[in-house]
C-alpha positions in Angstrom: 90.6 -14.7 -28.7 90.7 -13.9 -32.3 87.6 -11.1 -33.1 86.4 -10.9 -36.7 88.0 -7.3 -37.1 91.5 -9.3 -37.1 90.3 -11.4 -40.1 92.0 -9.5 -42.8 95.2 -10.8 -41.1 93.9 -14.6 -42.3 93.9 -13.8 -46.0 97.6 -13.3 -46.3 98.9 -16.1 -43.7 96.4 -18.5 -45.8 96.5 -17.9 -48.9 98.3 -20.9 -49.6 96.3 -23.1 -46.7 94.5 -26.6 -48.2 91.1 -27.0 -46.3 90.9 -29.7 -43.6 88.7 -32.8 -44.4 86.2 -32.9 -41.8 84.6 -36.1 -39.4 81.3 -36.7 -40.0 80.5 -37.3 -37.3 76.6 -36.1 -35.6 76.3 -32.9 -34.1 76.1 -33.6 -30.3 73.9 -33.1 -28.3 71.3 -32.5 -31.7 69.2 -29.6 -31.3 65.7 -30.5 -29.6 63.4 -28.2 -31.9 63.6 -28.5 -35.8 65.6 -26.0 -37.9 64.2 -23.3 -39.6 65.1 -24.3 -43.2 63.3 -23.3 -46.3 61.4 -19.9 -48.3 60.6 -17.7 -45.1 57.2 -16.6 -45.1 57.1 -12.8 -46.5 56.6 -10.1 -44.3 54.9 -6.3 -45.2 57.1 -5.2 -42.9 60.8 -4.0 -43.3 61.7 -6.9 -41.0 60.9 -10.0 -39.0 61.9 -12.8 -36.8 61.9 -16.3 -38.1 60.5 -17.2 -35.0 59.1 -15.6 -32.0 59.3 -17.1 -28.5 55.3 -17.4 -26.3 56.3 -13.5 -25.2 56.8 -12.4 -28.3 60.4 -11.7 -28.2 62.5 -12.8 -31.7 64.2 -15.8 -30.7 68.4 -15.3 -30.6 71.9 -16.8 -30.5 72.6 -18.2 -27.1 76.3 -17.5 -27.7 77.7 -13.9 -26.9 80.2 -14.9 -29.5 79.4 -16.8 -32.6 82.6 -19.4 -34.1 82.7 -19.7 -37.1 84.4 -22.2 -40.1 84.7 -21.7 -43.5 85.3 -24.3 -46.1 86.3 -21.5 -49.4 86.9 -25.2 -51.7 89.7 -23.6 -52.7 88.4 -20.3 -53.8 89.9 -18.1 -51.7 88.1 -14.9 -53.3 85.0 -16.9 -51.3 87.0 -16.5 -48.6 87.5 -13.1 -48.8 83.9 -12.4 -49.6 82.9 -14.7 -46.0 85.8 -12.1 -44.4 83.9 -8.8 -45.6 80.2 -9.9 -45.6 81.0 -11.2 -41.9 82.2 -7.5 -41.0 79.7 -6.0 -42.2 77.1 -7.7 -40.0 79.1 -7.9 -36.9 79.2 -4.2 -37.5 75.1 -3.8 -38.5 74.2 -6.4 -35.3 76.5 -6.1 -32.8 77.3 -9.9 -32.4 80.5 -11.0 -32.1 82.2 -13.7 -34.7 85.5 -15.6 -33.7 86.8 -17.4 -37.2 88.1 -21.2 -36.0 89.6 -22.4 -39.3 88.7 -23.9 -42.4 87.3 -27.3 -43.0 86.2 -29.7 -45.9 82.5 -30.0 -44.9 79.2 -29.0 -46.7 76.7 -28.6 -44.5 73.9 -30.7 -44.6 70.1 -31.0 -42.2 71.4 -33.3 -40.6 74.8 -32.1 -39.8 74.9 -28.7 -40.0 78.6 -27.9 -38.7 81.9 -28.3 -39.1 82.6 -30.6 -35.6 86.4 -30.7 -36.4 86.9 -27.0 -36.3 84.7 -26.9 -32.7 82.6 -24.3 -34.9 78.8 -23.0 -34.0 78.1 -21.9 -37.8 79.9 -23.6 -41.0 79.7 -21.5 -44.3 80.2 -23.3 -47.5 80.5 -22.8 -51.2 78.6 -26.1 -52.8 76.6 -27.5 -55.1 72.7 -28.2 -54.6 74.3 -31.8 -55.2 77.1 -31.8 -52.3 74.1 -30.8 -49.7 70.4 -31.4 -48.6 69.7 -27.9 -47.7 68.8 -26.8 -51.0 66.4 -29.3 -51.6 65.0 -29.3 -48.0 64.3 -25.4 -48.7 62.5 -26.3 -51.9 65.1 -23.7 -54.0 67.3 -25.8 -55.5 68.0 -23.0 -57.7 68.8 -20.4 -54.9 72.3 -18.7 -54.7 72.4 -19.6 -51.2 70.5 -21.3 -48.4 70.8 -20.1 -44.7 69.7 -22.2 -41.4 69.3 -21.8 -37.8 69.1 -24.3 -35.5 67.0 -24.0 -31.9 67.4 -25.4 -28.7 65.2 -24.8 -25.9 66.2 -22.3 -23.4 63.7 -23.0 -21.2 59.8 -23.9 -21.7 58.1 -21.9 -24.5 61.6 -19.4 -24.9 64.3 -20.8 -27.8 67.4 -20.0 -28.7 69.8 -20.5 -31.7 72.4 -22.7 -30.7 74.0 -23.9 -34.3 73.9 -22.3 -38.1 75.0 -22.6 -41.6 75.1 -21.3 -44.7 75.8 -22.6 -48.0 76.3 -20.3 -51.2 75.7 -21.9 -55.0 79.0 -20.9 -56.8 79.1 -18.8 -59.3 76.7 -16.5 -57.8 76.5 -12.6 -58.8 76.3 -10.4 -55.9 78.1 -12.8 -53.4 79.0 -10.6 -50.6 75.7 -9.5 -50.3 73.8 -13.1 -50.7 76.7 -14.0 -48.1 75.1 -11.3 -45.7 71.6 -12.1 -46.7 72.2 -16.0 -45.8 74.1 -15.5 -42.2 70.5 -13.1 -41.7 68.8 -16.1 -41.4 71.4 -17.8 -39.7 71.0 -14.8 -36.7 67.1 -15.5 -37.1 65.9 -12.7 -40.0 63.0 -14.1 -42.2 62.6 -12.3 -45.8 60.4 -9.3 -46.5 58.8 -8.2 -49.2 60.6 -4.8 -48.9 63.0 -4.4 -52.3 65.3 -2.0 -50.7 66.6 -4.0 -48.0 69.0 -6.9 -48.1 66.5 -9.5 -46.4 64.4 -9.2 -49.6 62.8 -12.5 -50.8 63.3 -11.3 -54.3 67.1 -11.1 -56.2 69.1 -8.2 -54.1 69.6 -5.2 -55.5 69.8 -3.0 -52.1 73.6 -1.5 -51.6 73.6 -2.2 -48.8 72.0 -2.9 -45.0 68.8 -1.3 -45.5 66.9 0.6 -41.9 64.6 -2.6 -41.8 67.6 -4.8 -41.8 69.6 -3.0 -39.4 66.3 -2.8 -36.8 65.9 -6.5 -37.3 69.8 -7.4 -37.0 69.7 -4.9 -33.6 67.0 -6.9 -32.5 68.0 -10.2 -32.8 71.6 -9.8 -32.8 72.3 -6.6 -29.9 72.6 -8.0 -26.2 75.0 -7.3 -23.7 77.0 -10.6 -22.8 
């Protein structure tokens, strides 16, 4: 089982590695409540959930371990950025990321990952032209766009059951808009708090700010 702490190995046996060409083919079975996808509402405080289940609890990943595909479109330095920004979480949250290959697709709404790579969360560097997401968020000039999906767990509790992230290219700051994106994917909304890297305003935090890190331990810390 390849962890995310092996992934440096990846960047010198691919260098040279073409991405696959994905099958479009629908997700299956499709997630039975509606992705979060758009501006997050605000929040005063230093973080919050995207969504809460009836008890109040942030709604999370079902998976213990979170695969992942990247489609770099032949920039490996995207790659590398994917490598470090997905370090750096795993290390702020606690969850787990296994990296399953690359792949040719954009995600889109309606098919958010890669199904040839067998991957839970596709990241992607694209156009707002290649994909829907942008315009389904209502940025279409946002450096990135982030989504969960939801499946219900059981009445009134959800979980995240499928993600992806797609960054603009040419985007300043990439590692951290990386980070910011897959904090949505694991179910962070923005806040209004400047100093942290949820931030709906342009990042300028060095890094994982205390709110982050609280909100990534929430919805990312579990014992599997």
């Amino acid at each position: 089982m390849t962890r995310m702490t092996r992934l440096t190995r990846y960047l010198a046996l691919t260098a040279l590695a073409v991405a696959l060409v994905a099958a479009c083919t629908p997700l299956s079975p499709a997630p039975v409540a509606p992705p979060w996808v758009g501006d997050s509402p605000t929040h005063a405080s230093s973080w919050a959930p995207t969504r809460r289940n009836t008890d109040g609890t942030p709604v999370k990943w079902e998976a213990c371990q979170i695969r992942v595909a990247v489609n770099h479109g032949g920039d490996m330095a995207f790659w590398a950025d994917v490598t470090t920004a997905l370090l750096s979480v795993e290390q702020a949250s606690g969850v787990l990321f296994e990296f399953v290959g690359f792949t040719g697709h954009v995600p889109t709404l309606e098919q958010p990952v890669a199904i040839d790579s067998n991957s839970d969360v596709t990241i992607a560097q694209a156009a707002s032209s290649e994909t829907n997401l942008f315009a389904a968020s209502g940025l279409l000039s946002a450096a990135g766009v982030g989504t969960p999906y939801y499946r219900w767990a059981q009445p009134g509790h959800l979980r995240i059951g499928a993600g992806s992230v797609v960054i603009a290219p040419g985007v300043t700051n990439r590692v951290h808009v990386i980070e910011h994106e897959i904090g949505h994917v694991l179910g962070l909304a923005h806040t209004d708090n400047a100093t942290q890297i949820m931030t709906s305003q342009a990042i300028t935090a060095p890094g994982w700010g205390s709110g982050d890190r609280a909100g990534l331990q929430a919805v990312g810390g579990r014992t599997c």
